[in-house]
C-alpha angles and dihedrals in degrees: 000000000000119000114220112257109266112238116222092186100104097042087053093047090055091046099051111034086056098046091048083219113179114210122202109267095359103106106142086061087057099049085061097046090053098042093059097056091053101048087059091047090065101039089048081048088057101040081057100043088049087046089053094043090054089040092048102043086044099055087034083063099044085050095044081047094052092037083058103045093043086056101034106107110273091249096059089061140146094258090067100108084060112072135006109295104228115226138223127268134195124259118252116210135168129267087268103048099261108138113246096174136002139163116255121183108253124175123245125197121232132170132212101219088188090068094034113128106187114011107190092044086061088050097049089052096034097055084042085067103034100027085183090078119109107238091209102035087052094043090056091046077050113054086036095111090223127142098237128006119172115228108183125352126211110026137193118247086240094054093041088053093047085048100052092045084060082072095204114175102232098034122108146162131236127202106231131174117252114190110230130212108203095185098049122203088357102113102000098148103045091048094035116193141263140238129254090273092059093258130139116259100158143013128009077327091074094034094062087044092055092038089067112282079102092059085044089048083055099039086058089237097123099096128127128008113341119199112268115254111236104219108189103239121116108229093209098051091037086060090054095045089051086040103056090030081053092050088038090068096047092045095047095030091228128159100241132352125208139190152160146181124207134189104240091206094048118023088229107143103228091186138350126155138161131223118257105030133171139240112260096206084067105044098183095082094072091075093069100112090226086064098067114136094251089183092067115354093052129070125212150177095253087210108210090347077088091071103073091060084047092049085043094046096057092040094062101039084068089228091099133038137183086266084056105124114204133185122247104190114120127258146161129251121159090017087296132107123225112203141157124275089214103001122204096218090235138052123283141211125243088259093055096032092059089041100049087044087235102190085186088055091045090048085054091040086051087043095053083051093051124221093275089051094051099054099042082056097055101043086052091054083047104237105121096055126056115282120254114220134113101281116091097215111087133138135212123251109232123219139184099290080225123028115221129160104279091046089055095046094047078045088061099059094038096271129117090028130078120196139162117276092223095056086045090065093037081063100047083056079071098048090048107042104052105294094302122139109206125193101244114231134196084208124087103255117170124228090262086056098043085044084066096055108041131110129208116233111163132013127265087260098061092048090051087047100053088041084068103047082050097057093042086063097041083061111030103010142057091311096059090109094053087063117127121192119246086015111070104216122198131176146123136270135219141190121182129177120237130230128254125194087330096317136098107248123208093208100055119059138178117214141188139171112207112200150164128196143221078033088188081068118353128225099166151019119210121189124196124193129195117195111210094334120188132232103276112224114278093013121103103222141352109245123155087271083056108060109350097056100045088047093054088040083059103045083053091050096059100020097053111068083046082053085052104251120138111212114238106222095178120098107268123197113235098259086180098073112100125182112243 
């Protein structure tokens, strides 16, 4: 049997083209065994170079992704899916540009309890540096396994740079915006404040929130800077209005002090503020209950105040004018007995009767009205329904559920109905600019636009009328220590009792001056309250002409060369007097 041939071809092709070896004469077996190396050296070049270039362009990618991260804003940070991200607001400043509220970047500490190592050793630390913390309360935060947890918001620099020297893994800090009130308690009531997420919980704080700054905030179209919104207060003369009511209580010893001015020709509110106040940096204060805004969010029986709108209110109904003589002598009427607080034993005149403050001569002027009268004349001056501006609190006035006879002659001398002290002075403008009832703003308005708003109440005679009888009490009557020198202040006083456990007290009073200067032509009212004052040493009571007018007299006297008026020092006649 034949066994095939065995071929030694393959064997020689695998030891030679390895080996490159080059045989004599034998040169086209060379070119090929050199062809076939070279070929590979480019292909394993190219493989390289295409390795390099993926290696390059990813890590390219990872370095250009830390460079922009290490230099992206802090608040654009990687921890913005945890939390709520606090949005911008707008800044609030005064008629004049100076800045009331605005947003500044603050620190707030979070953990990440899923990365946490030794939880009650960061407590431990953690309560060391913000003793505030609850141990029990963090531990839990803690131990809880989640993803993100906050632990305190809004730190000091001092308290972010102790923490961060703690060095805890899982710990970690987040730039947040903090609203900042650079005037303080300056003007508290009428900003208002705002919560822990930058949103508006009182004030004009919470107004530009619910006017549309809130949807914005949703819509995530808050970013950047946002226009400045233009209130109407002065801050100057909002500083001297807090300042003497301030100095009012300590003098007086009262309880709580209020006041306002307010532009006739326009309804801007220059100035109002209520003692005691709160710091709106720490909002939390406005919730004492001693710290409500009286001057809009508290209602309250005006006392004689109430007067002008009855001696307004008979004047304009042309059944009464300033020759009117009515009798002062006390009768019943209800079971009740109105009588006289310092009678003058006859009848009086409008004039004296408004002077002297008669409670007997304003129940007749309110009888010859009528109840329905009355009451028709007091909702159209709009002191009887809640007042309509731009600051959310604001209280109603409160009214007899059923007026009879005896409610509308206690009306007519500020008792039996409660209302706000800010919408009392909105309805002396009217008594003081012609007879038109203007909607008040915190918001600057010029005179076109006011002229668009206001009402007319009561004729141009009345307001000249009761401009006189102003004046006459701001020389001769209650409101003679409110005088100022070169600005020729009238007004009218009030002092009401308050009520104690359903029943009218002697001890504690209420009291108000209502006034308007310069009374010749007005350009402003200006209202002070004083909560339960005390008989000042060397006085002899403390009536409204005791404590409230003096104070309002003081806060003029600073406040109105800063409101522009020049004060006029030569003797002037009474162009106000008209024959009847």
């Amino acid at each position: 049997m034949k066994l095939p041939k065995p071929s030694f071809a393959p064997l020689a092709r695998l030891a030679v083209s390895p080996l490159t070896l080059r045989l004599p004469g034998s040169r086209r077996s060379s070119a090929k065994a050199d062809a076939r190396p070279m070929s590979e050296k480019v292909r394993n070049k190219s493989r390289f170079t295409i390795a390099m270039t993926a290696f390059c362009c990813i890590y390219a990618v990872i370095g250009g992704r830390l460079v922009w991260w290490g230099v992206a804003p802090a608040d654009d940070g990687g921890y913005r899916a945890f939390g709520q991200v606090v949005a911008d607001r707008p800044d609030l400043i005064d008629r004049n540009g100076e800045v009331l509220a605005t947003d500044i970047k603050t620190a707030s500490l979070f953990a990440e309890p899923n990365r946490i190592v030794d939880a009650d050793e960061a407590t431990e630390l953690l309560t060391g540096v913000l003793p505030d913390l609850n141990p029990k309360q963090l531990r839990t935060k803690l131990t809880s396994g989640a993803k993100f947890a906050w632990l305190q918001r809004e730190l000091t620099p001092k308290q972010q740079q102790q923490i961060f020297e703690l060095g805890i893994p899982g710990i970690g800090f987040r730039t947040e915006k903090r609203r900042f009130y650079p005037g303080g308690n300056t003007a508290s009531h009428i900003i208002g404040a705002v919560n822990v997420d930058n949103q508006g919980i009182a004030g004009m704080e919470k107004y530009i929130d619910d006017t549309g700054l809130r949807d914005i905030q949703n819509l995530g179209l808050a970013g950047g800077e946002m226009a400045p919104v233009k209130l109407s207060i002065d801050l100057r003369v909002q500083h001297i209005m807090r300042d003497e009511l301030a100095a009012a209580m300590k003098r007086y010893r009262a309880i709580a002090a209020g006041g306002v001015i307010i532009d006739v020709d326009t309804g801007e509110i220059l100035a109002m503020a209520s003692m005691p106040d709160y710091d709106p940096n720490q909002p939390a204060e406005a919730l004492k209950k001693e710290n409500l805004n009286r001057m809009s969010a508290g209602v309250f029986e005006m006392g004689s105040t109430f007067k002008s709108f009855t001696t307004a209110m008979a004047l304009d109904s042309g059944k009464v004018t300033l020759n009117t003589v009515f009798p002062t002598n006390p009768f019943r009427v209800g079971g009740f007995t109105i009588k006289e607080f310092h009678s003058k034993h006859r009848p009086l005149s409008v004039p004296e009767i408004f002077q002297y403050s008669s409670n007997v001569g304003s129940a007749h002027e309110a009888d010859l009205v009528g109840i329905e009268g009355h009451q028709a004349f007091l909702t159209r001056m709009g002191l009887l329904s809640r007042l309509k501006t731009e600051l959310p609190e604001v209280a109603t006035p409160t009214q007899p559920r059923v007026w009879k006879k005896i409610n509308s002659m206690t009306a007519s001398y500020g008792h039996g109905v409660a209302t706000t002290p800010l919408q009392t002075a909105v309805a002396a403008v009217a008594l003081m600019n012609g007879g038109y009832l203007i909607p008040p703003t915190f918001l600057t308005r010029t005179k076109e636009e006011a002229d668009k708003l206001k009402t007319q109440v009561v004729s141009k005679r009345v307001s000249d009328e009761m401009r006189y009888l102003y004046d006459l009490n701001g020389e001769r009557g209650s409101g003679r220590s409110a005088q100022v020198s070169g600005y020729r202040v009238g007004g009218k006083t009030g002092t009401a009792e308050k009520v104690v456990n359903g029943r009218y007290s002697g001890n504690k009073k209420f009291n108000a001056y209502l006034a308007s200067f310069p009374i010749d032509a007005p350009r402003y009212v200006v209202l002070v309250v004083v909560d339960d004052p005390q008989v000042e040493e060397g006085k002899s009571n403390a009536q409204a002409a005791a404590n409230a007018a003096p104070t309002a007299g003081a806060i003029i006297r600073r406040a109105a060369a800063l409101l522009k008026v020049k004060p006029v020092f030569k003797e002037q006649g009474n162009s106000l007097l008209v024959s009847y």
